[in-house]
C-alpha positions as a printed Julia matrix, in Angstrom:
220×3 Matrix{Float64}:
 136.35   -94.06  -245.5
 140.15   -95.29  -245.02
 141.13   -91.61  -244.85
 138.48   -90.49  -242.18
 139.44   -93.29  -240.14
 143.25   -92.68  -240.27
 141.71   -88.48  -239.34
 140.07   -89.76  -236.65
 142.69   -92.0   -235.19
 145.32   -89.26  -235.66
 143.27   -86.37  -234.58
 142.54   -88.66  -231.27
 145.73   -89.7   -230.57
 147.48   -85.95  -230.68
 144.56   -84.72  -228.66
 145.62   -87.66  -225.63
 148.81   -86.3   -225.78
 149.27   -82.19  -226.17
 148.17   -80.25  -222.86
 147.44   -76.8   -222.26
 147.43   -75.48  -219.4
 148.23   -78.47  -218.08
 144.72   -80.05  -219.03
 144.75   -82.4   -222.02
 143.48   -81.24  -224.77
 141.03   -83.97  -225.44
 139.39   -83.46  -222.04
 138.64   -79.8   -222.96
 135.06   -79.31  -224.27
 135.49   -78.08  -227.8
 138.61   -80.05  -229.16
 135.63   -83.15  -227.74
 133.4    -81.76  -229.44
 135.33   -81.6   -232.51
 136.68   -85.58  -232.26
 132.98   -86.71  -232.0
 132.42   -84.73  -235.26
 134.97   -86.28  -236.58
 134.04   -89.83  -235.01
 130.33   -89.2   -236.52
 131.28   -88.17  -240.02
 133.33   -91.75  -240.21
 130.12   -93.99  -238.87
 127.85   -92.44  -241.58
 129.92   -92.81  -244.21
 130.75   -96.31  -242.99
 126.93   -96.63  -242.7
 127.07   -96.28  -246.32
 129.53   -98.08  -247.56
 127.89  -101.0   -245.87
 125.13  -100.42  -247.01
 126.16   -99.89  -251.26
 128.08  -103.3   -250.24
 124.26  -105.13  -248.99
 123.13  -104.53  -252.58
 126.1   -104.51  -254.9
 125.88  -108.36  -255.28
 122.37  -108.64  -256.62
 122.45  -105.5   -258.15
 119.67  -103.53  -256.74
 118.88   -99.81  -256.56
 120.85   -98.7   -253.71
 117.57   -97.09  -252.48
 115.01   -99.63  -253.54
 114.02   -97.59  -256.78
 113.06   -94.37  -254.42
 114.93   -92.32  -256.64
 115.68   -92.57  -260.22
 118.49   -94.29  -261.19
 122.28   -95.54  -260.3
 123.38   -92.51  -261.42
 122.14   -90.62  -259.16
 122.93   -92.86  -256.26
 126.62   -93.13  -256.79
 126.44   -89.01  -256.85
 125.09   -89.31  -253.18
 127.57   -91.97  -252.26
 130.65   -89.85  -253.89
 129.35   -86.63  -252.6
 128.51   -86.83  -248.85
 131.61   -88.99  -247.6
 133.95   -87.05  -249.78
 132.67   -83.61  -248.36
 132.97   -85.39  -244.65
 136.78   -86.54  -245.25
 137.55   -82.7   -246.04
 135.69   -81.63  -243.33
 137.33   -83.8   -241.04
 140.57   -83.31  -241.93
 140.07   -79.64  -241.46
 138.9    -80.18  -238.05
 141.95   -82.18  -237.6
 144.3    -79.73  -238.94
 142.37   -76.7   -236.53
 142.78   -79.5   -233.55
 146.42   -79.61  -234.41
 147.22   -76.03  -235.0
 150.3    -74.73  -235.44
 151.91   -77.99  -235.36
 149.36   -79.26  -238.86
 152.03   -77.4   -240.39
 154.96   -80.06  -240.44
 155.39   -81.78  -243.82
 153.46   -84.42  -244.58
 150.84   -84.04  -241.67
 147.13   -82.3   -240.84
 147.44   -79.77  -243.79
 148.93   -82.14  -246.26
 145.96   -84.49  -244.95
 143.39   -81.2   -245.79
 145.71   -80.7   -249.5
 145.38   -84.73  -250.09
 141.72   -85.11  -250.04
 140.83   -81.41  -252.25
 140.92   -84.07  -255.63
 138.48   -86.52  -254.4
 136.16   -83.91  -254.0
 136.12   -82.99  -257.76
 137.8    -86.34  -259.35
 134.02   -87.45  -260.61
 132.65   -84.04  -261.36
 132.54   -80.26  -259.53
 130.39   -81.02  -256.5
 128.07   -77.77  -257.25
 127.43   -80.09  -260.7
 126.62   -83.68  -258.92
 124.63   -82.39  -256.42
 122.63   -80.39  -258.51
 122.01   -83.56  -260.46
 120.83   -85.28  -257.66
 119.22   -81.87  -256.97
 117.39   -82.43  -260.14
 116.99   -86.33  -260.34
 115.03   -86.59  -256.78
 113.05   -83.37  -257.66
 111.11   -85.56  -260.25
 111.05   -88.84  -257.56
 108.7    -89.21  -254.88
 111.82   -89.26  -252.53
 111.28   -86.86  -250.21
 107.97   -88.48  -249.74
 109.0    -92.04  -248.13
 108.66   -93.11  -245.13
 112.34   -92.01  -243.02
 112.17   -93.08  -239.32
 115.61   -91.63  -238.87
 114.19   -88.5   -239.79
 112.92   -85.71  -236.66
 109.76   -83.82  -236.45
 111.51   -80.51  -237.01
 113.54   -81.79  -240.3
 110.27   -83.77  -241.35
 108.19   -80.35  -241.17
 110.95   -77.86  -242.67
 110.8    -80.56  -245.98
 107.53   -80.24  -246.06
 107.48   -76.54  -246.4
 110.17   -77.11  -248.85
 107.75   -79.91  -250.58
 104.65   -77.22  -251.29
 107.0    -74.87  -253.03
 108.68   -75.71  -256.77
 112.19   -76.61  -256.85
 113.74   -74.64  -259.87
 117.19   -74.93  -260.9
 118.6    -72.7   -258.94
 117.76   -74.58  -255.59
 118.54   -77.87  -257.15
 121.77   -77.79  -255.61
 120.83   -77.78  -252.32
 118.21   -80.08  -252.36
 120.93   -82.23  -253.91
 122.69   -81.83  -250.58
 120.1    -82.35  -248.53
 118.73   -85.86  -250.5
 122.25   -87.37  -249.67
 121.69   -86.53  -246.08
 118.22   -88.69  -246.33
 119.6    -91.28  -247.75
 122.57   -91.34  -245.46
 119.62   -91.46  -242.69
 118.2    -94.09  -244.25
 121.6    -96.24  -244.45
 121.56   -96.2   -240.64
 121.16   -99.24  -239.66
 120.67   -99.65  -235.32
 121.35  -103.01  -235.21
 124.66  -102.83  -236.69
 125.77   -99.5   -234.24
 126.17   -98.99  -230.76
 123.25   -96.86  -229.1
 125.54   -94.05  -229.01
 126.92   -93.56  -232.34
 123.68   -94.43  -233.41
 121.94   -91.56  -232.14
 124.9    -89.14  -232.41
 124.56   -89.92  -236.4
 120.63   -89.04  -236.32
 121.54   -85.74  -234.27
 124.16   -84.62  -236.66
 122.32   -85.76  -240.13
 118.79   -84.33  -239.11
 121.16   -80.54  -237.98
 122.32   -80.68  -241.29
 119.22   -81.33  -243.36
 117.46   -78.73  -241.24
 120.41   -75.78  -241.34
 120.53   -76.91  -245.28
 116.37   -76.58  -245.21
 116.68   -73.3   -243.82
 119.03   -72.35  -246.71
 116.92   -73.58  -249.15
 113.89   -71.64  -247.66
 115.64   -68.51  -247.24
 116.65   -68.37  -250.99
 112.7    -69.09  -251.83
 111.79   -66.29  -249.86
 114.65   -63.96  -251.3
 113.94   -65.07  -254.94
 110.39   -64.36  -253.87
């Protein structure tokens, strides 16, 4: 989380100051577009964290006993935000371009955060364990109000077909995604960033759906 917000300050702050053109570059559509991706990735995971933090005192499942065990919920919680800091500090290095290259800055940022992607495990292996844990769970079954009709209806195409091994993986990726939904808490986000976290988690569980359907009807 530290490390996404320190992308997301330094992304913003170089993008107030370089012009092209003479137009700043964070008043150009795409390098805005690519801030409030960065900006989004940072409030889920922070959504997160506060949430692990609500029930890390007594000790409850992270997720109310929806899924299986803590094992599986600290793969979500390692996975997601650890794939977002990468992906943000790529964005920040493709913001920066030619000048990410100076020691110690956006690419070093992108080489710095490779090992907490695979300290705890490859992520092809924890997400197919959480692939494999919620596949048993009634998960994918509880009630999600951050979830959208589309995403709602692609899972339950994905929910009248079995999940074998082979898709485990991705339906790892996409259970992190729900529960990241589910840690969304509007009271505790401005209306905004509140939204803007829906939007991007439902895009992602429906592109990943769409994956995971395409490789049914392949293996098919």
């Amino acid at each position: 989380l530290g490390h996404q917000e320190r992308m997301e300050f330094e992304a913003s702050d170089y993008a107030k100051k370089r012009k092209i053109g003479g137009v700043l570059q964070g008043q150009m559509d795409v390098p805005k577009d690519i801030l409030n991706r960065i900006k989004t990735r940072r409030i889920i995971s922070e959504a997160i964290f506060n949430h692990i933090a609500k029930y890390r005192i007594d000790g409850k499942s992270l997720l109310d006993s929806d899924t299986t065990n803590f094992v599986i919920e600290s793969n979500m919680v390692k996975t997601l935000p650890a794939e977002y800091s990468f992906l943000s500090a790529k964005d920040r290095a493709d913001l920066m371009g030619g000048q990410a290259f100076y020691a110690g800055d956006a690419l070093q940022a992108l080489i710095d955060i490779w090992p907490f992607r695979i300290f705890e495990g490859s992520e092809l292996m924890l997400n197919t364990q959480i692939g494999h844990g919620v596949s048993k769970s009634p998960f994918e079954e509880k009630v999600n109000q951050n979830l959208d009709d589309f995403s709602q209806e692609l899972l339950r195409k994905i929910g009248l077909r079995k999940i074998t091994k082979v898709h485990e993986e991705v339906w790892g990726r996409i259970a992190s995604r729900l529960f990241a939904l589910r840690c969304l808490d509007q009271n505790n986000l401005e209306s905004d960033d509140f939204n803007q976290a829906k939007i991007i988690l439902n895009l992602e569980i429906s592109q990943l759906a769409l994956e995971f359907l395409s490789k049914k009807v392949a293996q098919s």
